[in-house]
DRENTIPA-310295 format. One line per field, with one value per residue: residue number from 1; residue in one letter; x, y, z of N, C-alpha, C, CB in turn. Coordinates in steps of 0.2 Angstrom, whole numbers. Glycine has a CB too. Example, Ala and Ser with C-alpha at 12.3 -4.5 7.8 and 13.67 -1.06 7.14 Angstrom:
2
num = c(1;2)
residuo = c(A;S)
n.X = c(66;64)
n.Y = c(-28;-11)
n.Z = c(39;35)
ca.X = c(62;68)
ca.Y = c(-22;-5)
ca.Z = c(39;36)
c.X = c(66;64)
c.Y = c(-16;0)
c.Z = c(39;39)
cb.X = c(57;70)
cb.Y = c(-22;-3)
cb.Z = c(45;29)
//
This chain:
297
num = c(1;2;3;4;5;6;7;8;9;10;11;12;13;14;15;16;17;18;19;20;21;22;23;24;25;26;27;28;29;30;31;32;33;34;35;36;37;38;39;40;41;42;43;44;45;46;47;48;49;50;51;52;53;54;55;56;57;58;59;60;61;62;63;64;65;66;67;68;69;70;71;72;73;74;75;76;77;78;79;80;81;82;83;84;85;86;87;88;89;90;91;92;93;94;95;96;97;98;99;100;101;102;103;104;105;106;107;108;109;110;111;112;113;114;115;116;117;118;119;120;121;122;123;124;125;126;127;128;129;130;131;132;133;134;135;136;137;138;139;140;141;142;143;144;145;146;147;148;149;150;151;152;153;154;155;156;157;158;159;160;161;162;163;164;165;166;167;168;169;170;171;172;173;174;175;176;177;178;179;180;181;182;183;184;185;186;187;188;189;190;191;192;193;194;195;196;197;198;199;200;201;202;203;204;205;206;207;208;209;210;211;212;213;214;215;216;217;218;219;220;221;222;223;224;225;226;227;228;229;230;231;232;233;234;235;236;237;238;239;240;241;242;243;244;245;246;247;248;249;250;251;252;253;254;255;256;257;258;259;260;261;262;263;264;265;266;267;268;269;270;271;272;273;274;275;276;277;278;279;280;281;282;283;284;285;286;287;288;289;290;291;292;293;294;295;296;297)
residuo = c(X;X;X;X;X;X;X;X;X;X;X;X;X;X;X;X;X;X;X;X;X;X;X;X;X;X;X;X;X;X;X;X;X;X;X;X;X;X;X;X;X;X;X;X;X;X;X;X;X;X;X;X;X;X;X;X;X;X;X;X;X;X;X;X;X;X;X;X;X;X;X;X;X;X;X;X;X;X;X;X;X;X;X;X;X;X;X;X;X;X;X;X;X;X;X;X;X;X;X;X;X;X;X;X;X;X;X;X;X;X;X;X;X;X;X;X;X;X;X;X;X;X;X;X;X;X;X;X;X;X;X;X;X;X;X;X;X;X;X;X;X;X;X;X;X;X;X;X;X;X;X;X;X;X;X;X;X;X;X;X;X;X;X;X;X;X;X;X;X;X;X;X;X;X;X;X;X;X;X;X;X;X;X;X;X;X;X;X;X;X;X;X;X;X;X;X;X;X;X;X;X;X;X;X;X;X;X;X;X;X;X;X;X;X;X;X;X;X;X;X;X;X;X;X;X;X;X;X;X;X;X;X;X;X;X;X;X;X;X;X;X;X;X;X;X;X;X;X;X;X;X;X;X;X;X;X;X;X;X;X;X;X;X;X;X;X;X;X;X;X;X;X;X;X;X;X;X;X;X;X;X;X;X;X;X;X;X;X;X;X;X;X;X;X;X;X;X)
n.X = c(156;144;145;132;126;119;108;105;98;88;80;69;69;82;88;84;88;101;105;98;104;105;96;85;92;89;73;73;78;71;61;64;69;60;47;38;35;40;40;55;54;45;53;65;59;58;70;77;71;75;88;88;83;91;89;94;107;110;117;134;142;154;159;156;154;144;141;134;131;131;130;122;110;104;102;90;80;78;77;67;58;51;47;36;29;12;3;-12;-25;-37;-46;-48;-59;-59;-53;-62;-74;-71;-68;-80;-86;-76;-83;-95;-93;-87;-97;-110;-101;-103;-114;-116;-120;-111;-98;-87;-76;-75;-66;-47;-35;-22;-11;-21;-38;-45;-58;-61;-59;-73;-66;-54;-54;-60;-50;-40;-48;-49;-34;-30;-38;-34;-22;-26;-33;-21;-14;-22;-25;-8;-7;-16;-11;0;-4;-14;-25;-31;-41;-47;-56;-62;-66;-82;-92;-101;-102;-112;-107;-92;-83;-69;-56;-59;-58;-48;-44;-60;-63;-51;-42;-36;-34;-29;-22;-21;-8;-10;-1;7;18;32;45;45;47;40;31;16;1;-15;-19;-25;-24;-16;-8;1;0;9;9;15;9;7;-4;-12;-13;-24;-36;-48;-51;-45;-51;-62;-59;-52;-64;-71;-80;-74;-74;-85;-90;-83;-88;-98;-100;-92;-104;-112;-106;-104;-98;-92;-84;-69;-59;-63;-65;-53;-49;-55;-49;-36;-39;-44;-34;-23;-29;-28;-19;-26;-36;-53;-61;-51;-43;-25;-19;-10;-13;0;5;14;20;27;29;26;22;21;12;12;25;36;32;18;17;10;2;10;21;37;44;54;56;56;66;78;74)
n.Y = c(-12;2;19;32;45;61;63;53;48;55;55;43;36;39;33;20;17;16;3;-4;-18;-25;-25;-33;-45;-46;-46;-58;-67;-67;-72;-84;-91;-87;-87;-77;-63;-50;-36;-28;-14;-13;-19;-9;2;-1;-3;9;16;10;15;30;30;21;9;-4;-2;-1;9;14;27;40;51;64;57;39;24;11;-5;-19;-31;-31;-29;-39;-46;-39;-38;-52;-52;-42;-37;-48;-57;-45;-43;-46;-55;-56;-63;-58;-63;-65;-64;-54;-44;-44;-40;-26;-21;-21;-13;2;6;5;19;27;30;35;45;56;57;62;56;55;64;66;72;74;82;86;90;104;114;119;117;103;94;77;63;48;38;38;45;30;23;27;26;12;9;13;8;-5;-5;-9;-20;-28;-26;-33;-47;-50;-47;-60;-68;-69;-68;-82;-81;-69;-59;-47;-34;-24;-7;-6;4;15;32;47;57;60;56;61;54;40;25;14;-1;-9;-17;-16;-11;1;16;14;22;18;21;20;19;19;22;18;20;29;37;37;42;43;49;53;67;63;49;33;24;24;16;10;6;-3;1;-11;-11;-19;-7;-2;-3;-7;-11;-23;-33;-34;-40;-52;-59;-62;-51;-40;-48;-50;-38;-34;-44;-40;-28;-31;-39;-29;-19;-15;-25;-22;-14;-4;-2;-3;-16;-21;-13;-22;-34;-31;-28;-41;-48;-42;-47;-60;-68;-69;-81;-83;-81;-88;-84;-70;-61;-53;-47;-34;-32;-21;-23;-9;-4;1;15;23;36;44;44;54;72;84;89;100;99;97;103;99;84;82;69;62;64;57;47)
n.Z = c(-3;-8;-14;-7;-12;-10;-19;-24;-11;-12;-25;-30;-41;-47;-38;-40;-54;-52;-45;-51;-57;-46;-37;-47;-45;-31;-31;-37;-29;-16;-21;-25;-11;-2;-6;-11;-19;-25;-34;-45;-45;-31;-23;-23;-20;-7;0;-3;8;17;19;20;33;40;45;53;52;39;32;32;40;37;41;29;20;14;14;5;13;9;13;23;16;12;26;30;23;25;38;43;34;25;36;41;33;24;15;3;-6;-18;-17;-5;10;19;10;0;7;11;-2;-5;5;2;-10;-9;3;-5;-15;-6;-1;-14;-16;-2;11;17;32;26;14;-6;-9;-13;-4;-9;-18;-26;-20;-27;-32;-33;-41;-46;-45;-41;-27;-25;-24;-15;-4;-1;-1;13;19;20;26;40;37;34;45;55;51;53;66;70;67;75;86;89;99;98;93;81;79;67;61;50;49;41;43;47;52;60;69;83;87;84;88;77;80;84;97;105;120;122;112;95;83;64;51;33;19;4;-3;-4;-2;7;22;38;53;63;71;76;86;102;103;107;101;91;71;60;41;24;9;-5;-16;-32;-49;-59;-46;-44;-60;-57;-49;-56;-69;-64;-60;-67;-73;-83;-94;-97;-102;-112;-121;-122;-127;-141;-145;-150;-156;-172;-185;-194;-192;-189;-183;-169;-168;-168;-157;-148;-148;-143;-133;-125;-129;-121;-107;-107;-98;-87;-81;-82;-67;-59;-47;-46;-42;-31;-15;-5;12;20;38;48;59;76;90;104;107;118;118;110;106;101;86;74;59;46;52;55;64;77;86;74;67;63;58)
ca.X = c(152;143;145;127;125;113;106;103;96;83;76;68;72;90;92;83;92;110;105;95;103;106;86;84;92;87;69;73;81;67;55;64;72;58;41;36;33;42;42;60;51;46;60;70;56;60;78;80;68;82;97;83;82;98;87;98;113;112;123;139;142;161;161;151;152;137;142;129;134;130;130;117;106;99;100;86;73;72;74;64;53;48;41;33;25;6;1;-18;-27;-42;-53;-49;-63;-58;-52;-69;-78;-64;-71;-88;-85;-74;-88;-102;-92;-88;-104;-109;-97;-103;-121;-117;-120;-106;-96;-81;-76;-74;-62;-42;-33;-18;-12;-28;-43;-49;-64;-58;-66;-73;-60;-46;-58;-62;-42;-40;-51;-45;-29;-29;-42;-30;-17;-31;-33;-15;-11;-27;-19;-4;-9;-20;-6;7;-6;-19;-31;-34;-48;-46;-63;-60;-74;-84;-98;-101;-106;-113;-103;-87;-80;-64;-53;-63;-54;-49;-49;-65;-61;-45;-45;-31;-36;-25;-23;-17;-10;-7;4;7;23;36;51;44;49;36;26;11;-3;-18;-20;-30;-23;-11;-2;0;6;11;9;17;2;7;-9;-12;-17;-30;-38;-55;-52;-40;-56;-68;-53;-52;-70;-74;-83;-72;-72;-91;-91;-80;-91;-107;-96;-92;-109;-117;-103;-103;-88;-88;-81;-62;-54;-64;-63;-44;-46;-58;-44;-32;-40;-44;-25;-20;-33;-29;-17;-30;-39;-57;-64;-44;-37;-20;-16;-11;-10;5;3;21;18;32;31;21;26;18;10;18;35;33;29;14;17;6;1;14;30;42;44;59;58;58;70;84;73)
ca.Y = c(-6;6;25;34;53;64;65;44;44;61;54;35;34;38;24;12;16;14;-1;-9;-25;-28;-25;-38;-50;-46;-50;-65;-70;-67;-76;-94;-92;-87;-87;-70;-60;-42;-33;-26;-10;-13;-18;-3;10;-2;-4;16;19;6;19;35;29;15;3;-13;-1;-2;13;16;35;40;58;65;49;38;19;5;-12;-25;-37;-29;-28;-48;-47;-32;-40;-57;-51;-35;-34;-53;-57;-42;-45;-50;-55;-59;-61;-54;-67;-65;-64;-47;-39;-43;-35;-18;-19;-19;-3;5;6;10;22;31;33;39;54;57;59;68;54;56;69;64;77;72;85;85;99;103;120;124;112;100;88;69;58;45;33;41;41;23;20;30;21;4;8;18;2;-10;-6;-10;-28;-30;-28;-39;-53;-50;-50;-63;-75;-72;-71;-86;-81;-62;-57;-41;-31;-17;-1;-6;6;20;36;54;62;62;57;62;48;35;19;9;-8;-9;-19;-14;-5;5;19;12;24;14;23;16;22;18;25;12;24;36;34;42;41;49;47;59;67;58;38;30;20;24;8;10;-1;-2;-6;-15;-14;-16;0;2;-10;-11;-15;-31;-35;-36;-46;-59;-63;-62;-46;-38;-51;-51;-31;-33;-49;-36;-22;-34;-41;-23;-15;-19;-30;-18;-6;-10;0;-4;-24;-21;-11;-26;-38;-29;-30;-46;-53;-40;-49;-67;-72;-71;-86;-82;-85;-90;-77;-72;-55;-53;-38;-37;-26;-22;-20;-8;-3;5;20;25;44;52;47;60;76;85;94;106;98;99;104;91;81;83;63;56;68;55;43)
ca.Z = c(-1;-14;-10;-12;-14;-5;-25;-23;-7;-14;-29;-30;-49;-49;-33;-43;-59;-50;-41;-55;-58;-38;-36;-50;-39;-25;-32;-40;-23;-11;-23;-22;-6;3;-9;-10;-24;-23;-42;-44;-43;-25;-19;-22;-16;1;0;-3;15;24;19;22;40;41;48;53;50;31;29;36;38;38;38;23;16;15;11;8;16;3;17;28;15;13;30;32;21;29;46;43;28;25;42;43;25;25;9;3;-12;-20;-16;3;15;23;5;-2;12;7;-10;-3;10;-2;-17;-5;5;-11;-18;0;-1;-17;-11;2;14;25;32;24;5;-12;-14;-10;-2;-13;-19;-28;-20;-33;-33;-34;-47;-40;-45;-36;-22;-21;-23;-10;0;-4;0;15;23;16;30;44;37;35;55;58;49;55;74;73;67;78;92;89;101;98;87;78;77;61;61;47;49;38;47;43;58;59;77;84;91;80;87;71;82;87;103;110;126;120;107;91;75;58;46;28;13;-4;-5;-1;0;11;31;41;57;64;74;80;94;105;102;111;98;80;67;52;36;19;5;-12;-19;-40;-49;-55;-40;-46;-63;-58;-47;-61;-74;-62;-59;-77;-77;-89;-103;-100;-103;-120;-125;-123;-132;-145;-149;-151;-162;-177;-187;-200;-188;-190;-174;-162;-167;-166;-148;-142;-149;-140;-123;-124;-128;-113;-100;-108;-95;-84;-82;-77;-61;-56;-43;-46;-39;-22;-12;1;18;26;44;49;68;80;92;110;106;122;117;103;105;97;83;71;53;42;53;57;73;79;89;71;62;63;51)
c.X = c(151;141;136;125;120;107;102;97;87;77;76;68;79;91;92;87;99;110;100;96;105;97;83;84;91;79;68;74;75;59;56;65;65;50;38;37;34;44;52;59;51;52;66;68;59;65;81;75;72;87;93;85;87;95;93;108;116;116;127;141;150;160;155;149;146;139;136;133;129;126;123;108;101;97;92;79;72;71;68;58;48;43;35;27;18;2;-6;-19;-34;-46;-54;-55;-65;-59;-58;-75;-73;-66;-78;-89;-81;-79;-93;-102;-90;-95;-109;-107;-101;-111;-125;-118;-116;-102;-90;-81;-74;-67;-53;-37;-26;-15;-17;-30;-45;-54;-61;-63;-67;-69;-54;-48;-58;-53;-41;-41;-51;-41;-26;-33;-38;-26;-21;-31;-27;-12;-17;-25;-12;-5;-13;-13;-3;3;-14;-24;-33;-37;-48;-51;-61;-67;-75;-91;-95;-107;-106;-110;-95;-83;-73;-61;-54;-57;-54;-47;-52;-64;-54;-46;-40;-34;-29;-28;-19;-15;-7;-3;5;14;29;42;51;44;45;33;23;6;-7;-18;-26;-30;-18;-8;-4;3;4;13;10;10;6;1;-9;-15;-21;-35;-45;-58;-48;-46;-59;-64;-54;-58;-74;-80;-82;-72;-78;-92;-89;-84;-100;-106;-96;-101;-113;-114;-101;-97;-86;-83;-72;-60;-59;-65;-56;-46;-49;-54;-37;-31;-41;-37;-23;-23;-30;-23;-18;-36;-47;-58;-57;-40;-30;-15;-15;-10;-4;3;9;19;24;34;26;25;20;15;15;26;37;29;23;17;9;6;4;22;33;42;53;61;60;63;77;82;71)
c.Y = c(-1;12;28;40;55;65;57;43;51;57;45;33;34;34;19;11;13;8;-6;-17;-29;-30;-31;-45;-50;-49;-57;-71;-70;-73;-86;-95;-91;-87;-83;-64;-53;-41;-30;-16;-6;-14;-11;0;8;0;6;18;18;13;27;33;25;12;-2;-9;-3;1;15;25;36;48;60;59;42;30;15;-1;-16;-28;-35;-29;-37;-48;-44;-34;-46;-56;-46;-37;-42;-58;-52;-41;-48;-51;-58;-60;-58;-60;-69;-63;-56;-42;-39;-37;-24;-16;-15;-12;4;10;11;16;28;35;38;46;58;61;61;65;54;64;70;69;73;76;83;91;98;111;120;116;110;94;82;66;52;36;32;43;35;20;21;28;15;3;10;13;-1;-12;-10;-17;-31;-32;-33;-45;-53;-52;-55;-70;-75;-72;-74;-83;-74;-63;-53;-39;-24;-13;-1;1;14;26;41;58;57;62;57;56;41;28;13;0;-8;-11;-21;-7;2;9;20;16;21;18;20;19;17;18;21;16;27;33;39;40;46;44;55;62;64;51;40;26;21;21;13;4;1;-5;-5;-19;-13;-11;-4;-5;-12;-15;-21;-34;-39;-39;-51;-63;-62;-58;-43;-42;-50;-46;-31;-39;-43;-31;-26;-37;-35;-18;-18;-21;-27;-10;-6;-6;-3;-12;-22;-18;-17;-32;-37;-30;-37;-51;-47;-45;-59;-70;-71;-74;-85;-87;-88;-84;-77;-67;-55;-45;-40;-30;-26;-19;-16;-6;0;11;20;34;47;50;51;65;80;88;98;103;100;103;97;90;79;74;58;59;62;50;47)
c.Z = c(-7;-9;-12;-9;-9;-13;-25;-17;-6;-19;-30;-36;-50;-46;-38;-49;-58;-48;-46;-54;-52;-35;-39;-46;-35;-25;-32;-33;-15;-13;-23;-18;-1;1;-8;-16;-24;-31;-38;-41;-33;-20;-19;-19;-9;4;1;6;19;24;20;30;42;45;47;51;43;28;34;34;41;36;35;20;19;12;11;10;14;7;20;23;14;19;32;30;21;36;47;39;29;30;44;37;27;17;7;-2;-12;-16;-7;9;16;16;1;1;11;2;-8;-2;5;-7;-15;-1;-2;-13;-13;0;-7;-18;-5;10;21;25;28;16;2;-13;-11;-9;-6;-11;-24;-23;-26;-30;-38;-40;-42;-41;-40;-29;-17;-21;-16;-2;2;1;7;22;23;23;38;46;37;42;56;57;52;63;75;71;71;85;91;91;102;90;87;77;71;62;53;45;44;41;44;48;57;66;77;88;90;82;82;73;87;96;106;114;124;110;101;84;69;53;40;21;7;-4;-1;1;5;18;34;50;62;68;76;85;96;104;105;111;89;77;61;46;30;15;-2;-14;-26;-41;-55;-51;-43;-52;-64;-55;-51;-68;-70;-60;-65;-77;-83;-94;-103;-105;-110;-122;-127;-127;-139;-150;-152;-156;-168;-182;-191;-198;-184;-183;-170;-163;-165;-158;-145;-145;-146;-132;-124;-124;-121;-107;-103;-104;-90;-85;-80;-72;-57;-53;-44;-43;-31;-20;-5;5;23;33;46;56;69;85;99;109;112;123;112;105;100;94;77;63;50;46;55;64;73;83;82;68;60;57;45)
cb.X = c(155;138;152;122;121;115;111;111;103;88;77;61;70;96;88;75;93;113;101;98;108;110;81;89;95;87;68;81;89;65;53;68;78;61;38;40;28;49;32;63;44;42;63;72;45;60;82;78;62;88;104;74;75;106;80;94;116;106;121;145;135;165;166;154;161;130;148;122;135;136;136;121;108;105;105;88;71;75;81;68;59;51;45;36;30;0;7;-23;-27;-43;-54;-43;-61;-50;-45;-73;-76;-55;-72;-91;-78;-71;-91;-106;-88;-85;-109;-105;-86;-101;-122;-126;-121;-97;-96;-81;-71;-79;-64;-40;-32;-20;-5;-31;-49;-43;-71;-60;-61;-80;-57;-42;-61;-68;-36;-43;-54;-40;-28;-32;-48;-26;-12;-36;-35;-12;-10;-34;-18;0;-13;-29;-2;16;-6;-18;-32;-28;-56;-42;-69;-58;-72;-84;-101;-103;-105;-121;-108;-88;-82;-64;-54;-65;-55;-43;-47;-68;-64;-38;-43;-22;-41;-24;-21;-21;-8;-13;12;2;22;38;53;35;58;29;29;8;0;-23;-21;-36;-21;-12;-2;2;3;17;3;25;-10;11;-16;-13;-11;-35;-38;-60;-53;-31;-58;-73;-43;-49;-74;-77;-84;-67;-69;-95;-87;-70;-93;-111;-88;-87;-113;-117;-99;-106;-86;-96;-89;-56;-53;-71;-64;-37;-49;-67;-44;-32;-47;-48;-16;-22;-45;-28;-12;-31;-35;-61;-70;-39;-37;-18;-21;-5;-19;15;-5;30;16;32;38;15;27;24;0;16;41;28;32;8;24;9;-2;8;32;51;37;58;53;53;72;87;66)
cb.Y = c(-2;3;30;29;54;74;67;39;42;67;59;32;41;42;20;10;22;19;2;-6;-28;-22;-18;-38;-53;-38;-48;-65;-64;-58;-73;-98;-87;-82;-92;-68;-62;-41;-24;-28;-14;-16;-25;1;10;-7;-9;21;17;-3;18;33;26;16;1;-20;-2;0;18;10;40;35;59;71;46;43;17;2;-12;-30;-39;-21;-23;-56;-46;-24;-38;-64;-48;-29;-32;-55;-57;-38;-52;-46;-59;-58;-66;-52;-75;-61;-68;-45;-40;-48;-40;-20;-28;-22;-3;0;-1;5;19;28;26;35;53;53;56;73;52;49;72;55;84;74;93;80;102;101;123;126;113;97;91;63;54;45;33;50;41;17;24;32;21;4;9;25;-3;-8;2;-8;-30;-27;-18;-40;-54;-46;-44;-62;-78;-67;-65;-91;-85;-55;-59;-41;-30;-20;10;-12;6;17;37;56;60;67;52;67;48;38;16;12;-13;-12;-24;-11;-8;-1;25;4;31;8;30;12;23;24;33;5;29;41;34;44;37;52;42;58;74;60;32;29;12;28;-2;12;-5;-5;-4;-20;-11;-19;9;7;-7;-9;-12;-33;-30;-28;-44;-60;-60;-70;-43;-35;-60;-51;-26;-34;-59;-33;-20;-39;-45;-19;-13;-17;-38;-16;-4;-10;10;0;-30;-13;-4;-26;-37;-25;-27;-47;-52;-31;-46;-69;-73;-69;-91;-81;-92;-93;-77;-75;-49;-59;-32;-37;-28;-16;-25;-4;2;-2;26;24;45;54;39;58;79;88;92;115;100;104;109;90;72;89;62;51;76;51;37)
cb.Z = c(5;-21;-12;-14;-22;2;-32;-21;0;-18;-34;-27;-53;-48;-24;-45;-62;-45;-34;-61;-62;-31;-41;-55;-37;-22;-37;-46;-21;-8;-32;-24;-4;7;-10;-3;-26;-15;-47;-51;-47;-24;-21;-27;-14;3;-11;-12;17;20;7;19;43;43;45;42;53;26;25;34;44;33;34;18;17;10;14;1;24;1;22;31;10;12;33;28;16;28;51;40;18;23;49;46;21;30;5;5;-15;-28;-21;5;21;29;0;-1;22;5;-17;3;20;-5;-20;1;11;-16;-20;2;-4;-20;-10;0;12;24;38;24;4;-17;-14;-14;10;-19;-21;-40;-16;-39;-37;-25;-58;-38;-50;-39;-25;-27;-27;-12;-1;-10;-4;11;20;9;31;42;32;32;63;56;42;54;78;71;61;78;98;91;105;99;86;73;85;51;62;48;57;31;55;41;68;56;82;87;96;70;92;64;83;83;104;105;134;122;108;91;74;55;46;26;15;-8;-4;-8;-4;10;34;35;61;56;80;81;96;102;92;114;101;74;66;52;35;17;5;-12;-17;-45;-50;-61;-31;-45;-67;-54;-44;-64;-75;-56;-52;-81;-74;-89;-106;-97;-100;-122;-120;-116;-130;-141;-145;-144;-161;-178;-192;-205;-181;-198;-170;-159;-174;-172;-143;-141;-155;-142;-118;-127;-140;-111;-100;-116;-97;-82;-77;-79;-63;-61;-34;-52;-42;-18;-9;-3;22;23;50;45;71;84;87;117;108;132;115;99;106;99;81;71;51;36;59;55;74;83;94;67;65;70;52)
//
């Protein structure tokens, strides 16, 4: 057992630092044992949400004392994490169509077309570029497609309808699958550490899904389908040789992109399904205070 701090189980940098060469193997260990492709990276964000919430009883609590149990932990991410794993690639059917609504739904915002803002509420409002935008958007889809694949494999004969449509209104209760009688909110994250759960008012089941998408998502898009070598061959023909940096930068990118193959997909994206919840076992609360039914995770 290794003891770990309320400083450890705060910040996702010291866990991973302290936990480094166990993360290593933990990697190494889910890629032969079970062929699944988790960076060392990811797997700590996760590993630190287990001892966050002690899913599977990861941590043994003794008082103030906060122990990890070693053992429990192999157990958590083939019983937990790897079944609930959906992994696709870029050239997947649904993630194409994601790239598509993505792009178009951006440009869209940007144009005023929808009711949906550019900008992002913070402590000051700022206006999004529209990169951070289409990420945004991406990734936020991403988790949608991920429970559709998942639900349709373990139940063969359900067909998952997603809201593709791009509107200039703004409806409340917007069911995100289309044909379920039961109005389902998906929400999706980025943020592998973080243990949350949430749902609108007005649904009557909220899921939750981890996304492992690459950054930046639309230029691995355009590397694998050999748009970007074209871009640096059209850069290349137009500047001229005598012009020594910028051969060196477009010598540079090209050895970065050279161990992708064109037209050879090789990126995948992973979608953790994490649970779902019933809205009225959860009280309402007010934007931004805590909920008292999950406060234990």
């Amino acid at each position: 057992m290794i003891k770990l701090t309320k400083a450890d189980l705060q910040s996702p940098n010291r866990f991973k630092k302290k936990f480094w060469n166990k993360l290593m193997g933990l990697s190494e260990r889910i890629r032969s044992e079970r062929g699944m492709d988790f960076g060392v990276e990811e797997v700590g964000d996760l590993l630190l949400s287990a001892c966050r919430s002690n899913d599977f009883d990861i941590v043994l609590v003794q008082g103030k004392c906060h122990l990890l149990q070693e053992g429990k932990v192999w157990e958590w991410f083939d019983k937990k994490i790897i079944p609930n794993t959906v992994v696709l690639g870029l050239d997947d059917e649904d993630v194409l169509r994601l790239l598509i609504f993505s792009i178009e739904m951006t440009y869209q915002m940007f144009l005023g077309g929808t009711r949906a803002t550019v900008s992002a509420k913070g402590f000051r409002e700022r206006r999004r570029t529209f990169e951070a935008i289409l990420a945004d958007q991406f990734t936020g889809k991403f988790g949608e497609i991920a429970l559709k694949k998942f639900l349709e494999k373990h139940f063969p004969y359900v067909r998952i309808e997603l809201d593709w449509e791009i509107s200039r209104h703004l409806e409340k209760y917007r069911n995100d699958i289309l044909n379920a009688k039961k109005k389902v909110s998906i929400k999706s994250s980025p943020a592998l550490s973080g243990v949350w759960a949430e749902a609108d008012e007005g649904y009557d089941y909220g899921v939750m899904v981890k996304c492992c998408v690459p950054q930046p998502t639309i230029l691995q898009f355009f590397i694998e389908v050999c748009g970007f070598s074209r871009l640096l061959d059209f850069a290349e023909a137009r500047i001229p040789q005598e012009d020594a940096t910028f051969k060196g930068y477009l010598n540079e990118l090209k050895e970065r992109i050279g161990k992708y193959k064109c037209g050879v997909i090789q990126t995948s994206l992973k979608g953790i399904v994490c649970g779902y919840f019933h809205t009225k076992q959860a009280p309402l609360v007010r934007e931004g205070e805590g909920n008292e039914a999950f406060d234990k995770y």
